[in-house]
Backbone bond lengths (Angstrom), bond angles and torsions (degrees), N, CA, C in turn:
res aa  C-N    CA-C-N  psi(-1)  N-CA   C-N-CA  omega(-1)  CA-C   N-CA-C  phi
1 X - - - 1.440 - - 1.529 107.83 -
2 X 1.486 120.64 141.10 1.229 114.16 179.56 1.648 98.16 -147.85
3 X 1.530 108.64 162.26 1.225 127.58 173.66 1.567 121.35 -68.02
4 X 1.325 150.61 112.62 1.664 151.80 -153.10 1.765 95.37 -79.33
5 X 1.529 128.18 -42.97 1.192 134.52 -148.84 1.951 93.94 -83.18
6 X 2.112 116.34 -11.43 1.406 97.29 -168.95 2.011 84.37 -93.17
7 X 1.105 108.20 18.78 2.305 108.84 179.68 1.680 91.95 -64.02
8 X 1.964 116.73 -51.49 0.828 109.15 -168.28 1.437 140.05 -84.88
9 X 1.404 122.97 -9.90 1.588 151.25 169.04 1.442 92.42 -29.75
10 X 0.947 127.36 138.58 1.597 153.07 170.82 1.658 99.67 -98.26
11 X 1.357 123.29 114.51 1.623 120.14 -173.88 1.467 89.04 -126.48
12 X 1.102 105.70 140.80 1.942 133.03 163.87 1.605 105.39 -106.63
13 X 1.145 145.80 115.70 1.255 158.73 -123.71 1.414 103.07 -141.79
14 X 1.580 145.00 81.44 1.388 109.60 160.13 1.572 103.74 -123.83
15 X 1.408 110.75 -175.25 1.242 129.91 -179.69 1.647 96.08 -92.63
16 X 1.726 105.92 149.92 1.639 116.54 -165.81 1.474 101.66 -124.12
17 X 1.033 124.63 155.26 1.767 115.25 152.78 1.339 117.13 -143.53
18 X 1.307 102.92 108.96 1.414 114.31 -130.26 2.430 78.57 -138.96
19 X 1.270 87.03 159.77 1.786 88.06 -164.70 1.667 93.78 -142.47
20 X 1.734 96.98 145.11 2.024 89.49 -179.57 1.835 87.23 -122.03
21 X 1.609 112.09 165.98 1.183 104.98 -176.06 1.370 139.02 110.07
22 X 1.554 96.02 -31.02 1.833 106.56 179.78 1.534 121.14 -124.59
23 X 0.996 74.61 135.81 1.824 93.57 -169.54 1.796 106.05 -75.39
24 X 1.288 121.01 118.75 1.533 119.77 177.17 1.379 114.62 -110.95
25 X 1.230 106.56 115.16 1.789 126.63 -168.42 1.899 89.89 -47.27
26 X 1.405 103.47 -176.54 1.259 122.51 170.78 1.341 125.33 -70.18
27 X 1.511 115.27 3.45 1.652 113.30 -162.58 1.736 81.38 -134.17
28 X 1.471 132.86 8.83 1.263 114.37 153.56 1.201 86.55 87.19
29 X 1.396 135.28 37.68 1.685 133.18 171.53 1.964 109.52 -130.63
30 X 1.026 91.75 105.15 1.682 93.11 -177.59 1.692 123.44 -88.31
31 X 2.092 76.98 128.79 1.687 101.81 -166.55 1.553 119.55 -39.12
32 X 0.979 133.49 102.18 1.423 112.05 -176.82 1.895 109.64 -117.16
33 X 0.987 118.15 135.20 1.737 131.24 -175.12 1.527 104.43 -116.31
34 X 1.199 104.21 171.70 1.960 125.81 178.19 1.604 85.31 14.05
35 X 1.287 103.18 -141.76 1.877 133.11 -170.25 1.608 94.23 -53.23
36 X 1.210 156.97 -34.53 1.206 148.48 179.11 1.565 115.30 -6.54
37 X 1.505 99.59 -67.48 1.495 109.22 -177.08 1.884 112.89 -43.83
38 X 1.463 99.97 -24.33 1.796 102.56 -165.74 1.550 88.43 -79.16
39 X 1.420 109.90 -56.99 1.882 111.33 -174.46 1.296 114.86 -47.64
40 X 1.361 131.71 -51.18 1.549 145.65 -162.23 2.118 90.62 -72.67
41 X 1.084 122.81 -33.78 1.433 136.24 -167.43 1.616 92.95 -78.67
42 X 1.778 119.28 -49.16 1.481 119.60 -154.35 1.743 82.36 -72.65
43 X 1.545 113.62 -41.72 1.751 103.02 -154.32 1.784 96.09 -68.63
44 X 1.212 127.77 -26.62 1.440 117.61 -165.36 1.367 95.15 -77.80
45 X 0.607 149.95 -28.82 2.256 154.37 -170.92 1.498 84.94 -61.85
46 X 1.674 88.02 113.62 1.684 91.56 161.71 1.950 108.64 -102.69
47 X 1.129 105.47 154.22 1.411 102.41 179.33 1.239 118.55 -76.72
48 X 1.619 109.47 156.69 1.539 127.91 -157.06 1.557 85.60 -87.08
49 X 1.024 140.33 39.43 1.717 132.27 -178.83 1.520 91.60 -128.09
50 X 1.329 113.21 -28.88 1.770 109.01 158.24 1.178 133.95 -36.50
51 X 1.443 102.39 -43.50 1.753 109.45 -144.95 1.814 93.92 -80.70
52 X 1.552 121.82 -1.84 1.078 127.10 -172.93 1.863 111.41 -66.86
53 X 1.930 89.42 -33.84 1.548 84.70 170.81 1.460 129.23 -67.11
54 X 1.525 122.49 -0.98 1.402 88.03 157.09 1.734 75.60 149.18
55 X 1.243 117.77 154.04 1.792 121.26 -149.02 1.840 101.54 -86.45
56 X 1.204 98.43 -10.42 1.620 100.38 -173.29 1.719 96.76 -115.98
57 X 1.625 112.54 160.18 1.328 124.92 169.13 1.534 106.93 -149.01
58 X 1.382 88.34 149.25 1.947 87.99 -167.50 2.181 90.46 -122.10
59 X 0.947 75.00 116.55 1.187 99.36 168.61 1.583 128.68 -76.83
60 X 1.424 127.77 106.34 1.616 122.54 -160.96 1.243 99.35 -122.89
61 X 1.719 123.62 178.51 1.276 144.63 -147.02 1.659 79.92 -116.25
62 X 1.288 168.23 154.49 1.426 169.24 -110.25 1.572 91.48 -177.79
63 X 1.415 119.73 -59.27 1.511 94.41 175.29 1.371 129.35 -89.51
64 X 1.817 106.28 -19.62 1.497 89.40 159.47 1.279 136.33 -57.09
65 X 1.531 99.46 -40.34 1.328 105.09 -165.17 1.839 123.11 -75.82
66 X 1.478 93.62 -9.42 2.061 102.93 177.71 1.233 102.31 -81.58
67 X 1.519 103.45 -39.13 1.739 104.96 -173.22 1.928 102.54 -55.32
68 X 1.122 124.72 -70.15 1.133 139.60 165.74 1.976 107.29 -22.63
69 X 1.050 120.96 -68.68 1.536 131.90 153.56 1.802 108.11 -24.96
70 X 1.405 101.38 -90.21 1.488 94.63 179.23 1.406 115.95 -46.61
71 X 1.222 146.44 -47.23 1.192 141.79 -167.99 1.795 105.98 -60.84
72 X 1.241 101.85 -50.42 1.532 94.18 174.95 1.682 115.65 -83.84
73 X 0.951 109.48 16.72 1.975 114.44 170.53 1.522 108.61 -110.67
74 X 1.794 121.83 0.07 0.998 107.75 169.54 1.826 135.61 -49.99
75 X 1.348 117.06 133.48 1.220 123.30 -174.42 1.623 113.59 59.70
76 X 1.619 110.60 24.51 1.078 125.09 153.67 2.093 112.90 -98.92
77 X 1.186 93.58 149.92 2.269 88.97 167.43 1.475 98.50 -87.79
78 X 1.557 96.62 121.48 1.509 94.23 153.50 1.545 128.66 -146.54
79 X 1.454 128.60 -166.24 1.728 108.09 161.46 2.087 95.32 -162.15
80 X 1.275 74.82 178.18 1.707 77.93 -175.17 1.516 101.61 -171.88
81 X 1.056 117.03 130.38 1.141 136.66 171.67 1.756 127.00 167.38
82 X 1.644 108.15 148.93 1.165 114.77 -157.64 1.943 108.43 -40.24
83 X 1.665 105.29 158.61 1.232 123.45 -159.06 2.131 90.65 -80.26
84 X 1.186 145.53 168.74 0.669 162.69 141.82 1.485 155.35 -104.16
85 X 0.741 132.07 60.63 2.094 152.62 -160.77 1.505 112.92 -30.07
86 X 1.226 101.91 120.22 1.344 85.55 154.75 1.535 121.47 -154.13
87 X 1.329 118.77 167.77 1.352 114.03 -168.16 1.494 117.89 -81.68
88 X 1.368 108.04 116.66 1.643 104.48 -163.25 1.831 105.38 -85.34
89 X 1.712 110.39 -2.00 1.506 105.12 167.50 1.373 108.94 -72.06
90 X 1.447 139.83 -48.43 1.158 151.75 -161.18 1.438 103.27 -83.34
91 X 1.326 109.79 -63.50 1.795 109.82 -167.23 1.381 128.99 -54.89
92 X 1.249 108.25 113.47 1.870 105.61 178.67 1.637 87.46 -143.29
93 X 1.731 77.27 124.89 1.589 99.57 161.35 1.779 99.28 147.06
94 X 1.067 95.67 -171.37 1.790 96.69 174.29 1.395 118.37 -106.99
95 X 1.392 89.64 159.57 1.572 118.58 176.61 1.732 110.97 -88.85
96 X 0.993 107.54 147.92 1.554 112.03 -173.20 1.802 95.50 -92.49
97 X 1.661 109.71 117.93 1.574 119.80 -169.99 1.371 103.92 -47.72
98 X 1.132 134.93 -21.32 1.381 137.84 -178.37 1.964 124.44 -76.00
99 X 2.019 80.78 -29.48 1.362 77.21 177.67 1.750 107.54 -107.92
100 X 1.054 131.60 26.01 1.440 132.91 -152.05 1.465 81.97 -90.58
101 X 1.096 142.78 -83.61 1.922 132.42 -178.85 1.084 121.43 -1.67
102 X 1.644 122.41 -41.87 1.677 158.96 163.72 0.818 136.03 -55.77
103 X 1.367 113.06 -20.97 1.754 142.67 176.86 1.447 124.79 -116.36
104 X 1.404 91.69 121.24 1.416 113.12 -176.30 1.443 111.80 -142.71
105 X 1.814 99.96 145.21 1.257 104.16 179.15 1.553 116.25 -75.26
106 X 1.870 90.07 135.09 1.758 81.46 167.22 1.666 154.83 -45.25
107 X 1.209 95.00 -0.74 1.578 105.25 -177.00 1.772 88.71 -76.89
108 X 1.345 147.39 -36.36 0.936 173.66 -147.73 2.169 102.94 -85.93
109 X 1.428 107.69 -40.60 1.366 101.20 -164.85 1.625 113.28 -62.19
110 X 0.951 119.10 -31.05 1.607 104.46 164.90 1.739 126.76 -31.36
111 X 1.082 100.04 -33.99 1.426 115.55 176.63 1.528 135.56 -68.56
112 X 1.878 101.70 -30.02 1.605 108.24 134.92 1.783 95.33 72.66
113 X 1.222 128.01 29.32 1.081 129.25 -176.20 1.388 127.44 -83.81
114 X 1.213 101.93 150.31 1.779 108.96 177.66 1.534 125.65 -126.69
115 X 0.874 125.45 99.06 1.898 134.26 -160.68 1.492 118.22 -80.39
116 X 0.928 108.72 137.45 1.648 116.51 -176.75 2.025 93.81 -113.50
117 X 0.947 110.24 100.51 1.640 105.76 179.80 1.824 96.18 -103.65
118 X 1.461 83.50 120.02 1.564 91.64 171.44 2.071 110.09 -110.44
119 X 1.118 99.57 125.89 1.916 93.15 -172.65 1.057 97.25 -112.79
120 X 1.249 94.94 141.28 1.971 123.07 -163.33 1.907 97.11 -77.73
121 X 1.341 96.91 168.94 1.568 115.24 -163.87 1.654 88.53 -107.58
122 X 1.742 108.18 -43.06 1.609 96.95 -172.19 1.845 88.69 -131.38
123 X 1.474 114.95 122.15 1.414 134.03 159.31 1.863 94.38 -42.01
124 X 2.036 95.91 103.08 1.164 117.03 172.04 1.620 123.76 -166.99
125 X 1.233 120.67 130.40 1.664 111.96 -157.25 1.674 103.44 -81.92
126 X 1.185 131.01 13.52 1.282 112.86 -173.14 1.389 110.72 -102.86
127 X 1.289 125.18 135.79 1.142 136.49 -176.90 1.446 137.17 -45.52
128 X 1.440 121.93 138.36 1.832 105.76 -178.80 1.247 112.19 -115.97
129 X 1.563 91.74 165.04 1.865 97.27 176.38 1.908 95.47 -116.97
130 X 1.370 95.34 130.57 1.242 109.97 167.40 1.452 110.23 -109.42
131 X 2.025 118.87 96.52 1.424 101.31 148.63 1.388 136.21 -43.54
132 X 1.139 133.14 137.22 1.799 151.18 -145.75 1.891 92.74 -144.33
133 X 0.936 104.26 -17.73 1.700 109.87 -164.30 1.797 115.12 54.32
134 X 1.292 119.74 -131.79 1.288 106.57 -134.70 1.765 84.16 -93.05
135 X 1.247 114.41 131.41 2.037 97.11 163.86 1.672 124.40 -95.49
136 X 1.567 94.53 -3.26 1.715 109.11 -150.84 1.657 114.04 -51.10
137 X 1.523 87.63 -6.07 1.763 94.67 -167.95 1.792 114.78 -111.78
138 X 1.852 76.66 -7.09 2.010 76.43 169.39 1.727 96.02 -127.75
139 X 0.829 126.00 42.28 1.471 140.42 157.84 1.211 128.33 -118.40
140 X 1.758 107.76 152.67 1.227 90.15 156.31 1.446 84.51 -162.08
141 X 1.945 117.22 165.14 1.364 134.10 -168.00 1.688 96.87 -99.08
142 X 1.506 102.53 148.43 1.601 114.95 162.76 1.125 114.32 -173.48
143 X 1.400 114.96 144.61 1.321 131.30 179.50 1.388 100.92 -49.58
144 X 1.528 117.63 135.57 1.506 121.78 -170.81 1.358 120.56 -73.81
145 X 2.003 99.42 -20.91 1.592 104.66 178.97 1.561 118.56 -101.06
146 X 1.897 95.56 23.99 1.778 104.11 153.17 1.381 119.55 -111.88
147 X 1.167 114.90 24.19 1.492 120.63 -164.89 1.962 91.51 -69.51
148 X 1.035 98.16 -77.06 1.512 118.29 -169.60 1.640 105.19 -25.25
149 X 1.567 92.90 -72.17 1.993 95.33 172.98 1.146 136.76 -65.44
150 X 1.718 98.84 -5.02 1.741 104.09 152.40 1.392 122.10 -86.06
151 X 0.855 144.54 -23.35 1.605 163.15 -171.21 1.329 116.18 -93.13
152 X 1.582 108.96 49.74 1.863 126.60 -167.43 1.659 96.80 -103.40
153 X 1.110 100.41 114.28 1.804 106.60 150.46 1.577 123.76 -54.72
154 X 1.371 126.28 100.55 1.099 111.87 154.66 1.335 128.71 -99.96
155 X 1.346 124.45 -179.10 1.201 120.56 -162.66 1.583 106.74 -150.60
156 X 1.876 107.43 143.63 1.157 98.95 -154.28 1.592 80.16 -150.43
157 X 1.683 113.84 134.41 1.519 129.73 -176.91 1.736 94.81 -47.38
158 X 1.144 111.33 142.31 1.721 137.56 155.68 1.359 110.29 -27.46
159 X 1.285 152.49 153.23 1.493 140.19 135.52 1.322 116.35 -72.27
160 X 1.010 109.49 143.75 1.612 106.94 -167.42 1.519 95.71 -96.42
């Protein structure tokens, strides 16, 4: 059973790489101890079931680029936030209508997604363009099958 009013939701779809676990000092540099560096390395690896979306990936700045988003969604409804998994063998019960855009089955979590839900003013299937203005300066283009070997942890002694 599903809701008719989520046909019309306007969704912006991307992939996130996003890490749970690490503590980031005050200068935006994350603490890493023993094996850390290997874990913080396993969570940035996006999967090779990605690269299916399409041979290029554009790579953006996350807070430039929402700030930029909200500003042009003013006095529009909207929401955004990471996608959420779940196991559709186990799960029975409901989803809160608000968060159903948000929900996805776990066969799905590889995909690591983050949603821009934009909700329409008048129930209608045709598509919108949201000016965002310029991104060229919080972007950037790359072959999708360099993502991985760009996305290296290095590591650099503490300041004492």
């Amino acid at each position: 059973m599903s809701f008719a009013h989520h046909d019309y939701i306007h969704v912006f779809c991307l992939y996130t790489v996003h890490t749970t676990g690490f503590r980031i000092d005050g200068l935006g540099k994350i603490d890493l101890c023993g094996n850390s560096a290997d874990e913080l390395q396993r969570q940035l690896r996006i999967d090779d079931r990605c690269q299916r979306f399409g041979k290029y990936a554009v790579v953006i700045q996350p807070v430039a680029f929402l700030k930029q988003v909200r500003e042009a969604l003013k006095g529009r409804k909207f929401a955004y936030h990471l996608v959420q998994y779940y196991d559709d063998a186990t799960f029975h019960g409901t989803i809160p209508p608000q968060e159903i855009p948000f929900r996805k089955q776990k066969r799905f979590s590889y995909q690591q997604e983050f949603r821009i839900c934009v909700y329409p003013k008048i129930m209608h299937s045709s598509p919108i363009t949201i000016n965002i203005g310029i991104i060229s300066n919080i972007t950037g283009k790359m072959l999708s099958s360099q993502l991985n070997s760009q996305l290296v942890v290095k590591t650099e002694p503490a300041a004492a």
